[in-house]
N, C-alpha and C positions, 0 to 999 in steps of 0.2 A: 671426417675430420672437419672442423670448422676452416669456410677460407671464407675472403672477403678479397674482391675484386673491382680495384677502380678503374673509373673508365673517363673521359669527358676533358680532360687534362689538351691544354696547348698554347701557340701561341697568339697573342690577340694586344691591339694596342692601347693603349692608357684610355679606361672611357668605356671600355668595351665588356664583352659580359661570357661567361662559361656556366657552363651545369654541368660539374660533376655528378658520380654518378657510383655508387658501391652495393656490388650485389654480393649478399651473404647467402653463407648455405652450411649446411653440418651443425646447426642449434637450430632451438627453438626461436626466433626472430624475434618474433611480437611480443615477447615477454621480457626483452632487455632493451635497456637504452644504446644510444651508440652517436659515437666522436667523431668528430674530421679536426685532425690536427693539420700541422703544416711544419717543414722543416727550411729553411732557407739556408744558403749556403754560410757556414761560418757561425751558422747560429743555432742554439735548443730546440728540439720538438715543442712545437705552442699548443696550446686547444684552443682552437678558432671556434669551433659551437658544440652543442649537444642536444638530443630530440629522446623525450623520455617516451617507455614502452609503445605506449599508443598513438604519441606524436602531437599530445596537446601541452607539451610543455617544451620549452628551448629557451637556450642559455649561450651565449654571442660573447668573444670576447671585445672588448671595447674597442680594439683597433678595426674591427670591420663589422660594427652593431651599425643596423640602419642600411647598409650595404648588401649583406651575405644572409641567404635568410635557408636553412636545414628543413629538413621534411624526411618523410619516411611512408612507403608506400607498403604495408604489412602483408598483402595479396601477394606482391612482388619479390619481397623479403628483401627489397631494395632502398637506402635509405642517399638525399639526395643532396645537394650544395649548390645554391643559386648564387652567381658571384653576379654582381652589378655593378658598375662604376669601379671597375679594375684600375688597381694605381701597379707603379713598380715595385711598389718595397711589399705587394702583395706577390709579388715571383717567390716561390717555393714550389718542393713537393709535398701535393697532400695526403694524407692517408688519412684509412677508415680505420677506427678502431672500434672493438667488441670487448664487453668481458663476463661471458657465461661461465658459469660451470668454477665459479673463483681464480680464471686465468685471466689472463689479455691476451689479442688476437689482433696482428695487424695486417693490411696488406700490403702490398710491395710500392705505392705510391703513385701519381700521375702527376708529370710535370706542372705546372701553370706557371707560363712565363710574360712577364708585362713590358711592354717595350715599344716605341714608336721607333 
């Protein structure tokens, strides 16, 4: 069965920087794109970026473009989240999202919390 598991989530002070980290497994990897959304309390599921099949294309949403930069290691079947210059209103939980097979596939999230 398709999972996807985050990992790289914690906490770190305003300025500072994480690599998340989602290893999938139970699809074909390389052959789909895949999400890192983020959920903050009191607030919608966002899409913060995306990294197509092979990882030469990505798409940032504007509150953390220039920042936050997606990758995807297809060896690995691991696809990744470089956070840089971490602000607060950046604290959520982030998840990987998949959607092979005409489903969606989340995983269960890793905190990122911003705070001095």
């Amino acid at each position: 069965q398709v999972q996807l598991v985050e990992s790289g989530g914690g906490s770190v002070q305003p300025g500072g920087s994480l690599r998340l980290s989602c290893a999938a497994s139970g699809f074909t990897f390389s052959i789909y794109a895949m999400r890192w959304y983020r959920q903050a309390p009191g607030k919608e599921r966002e899409l913060v970026a995306a990294v197509s099949s092979a990882g030469s294309v990505t798409n940032y949403a504007d509150s953390i473009k220039g920042r936050f930069t997606i990758s995807r290691d297809n060896a690995k079947n691991t696809v990744y989240l470089q956070m840089n210059s971490l602000k607060p209103e950046d604290t959520a939980v982030y998840y990987c999202n998949a959607r092979p097979y005409d489903n969606e596939y989340w995983g269960r999230g890793t905190q990122v919390t911003v705070s001095s």
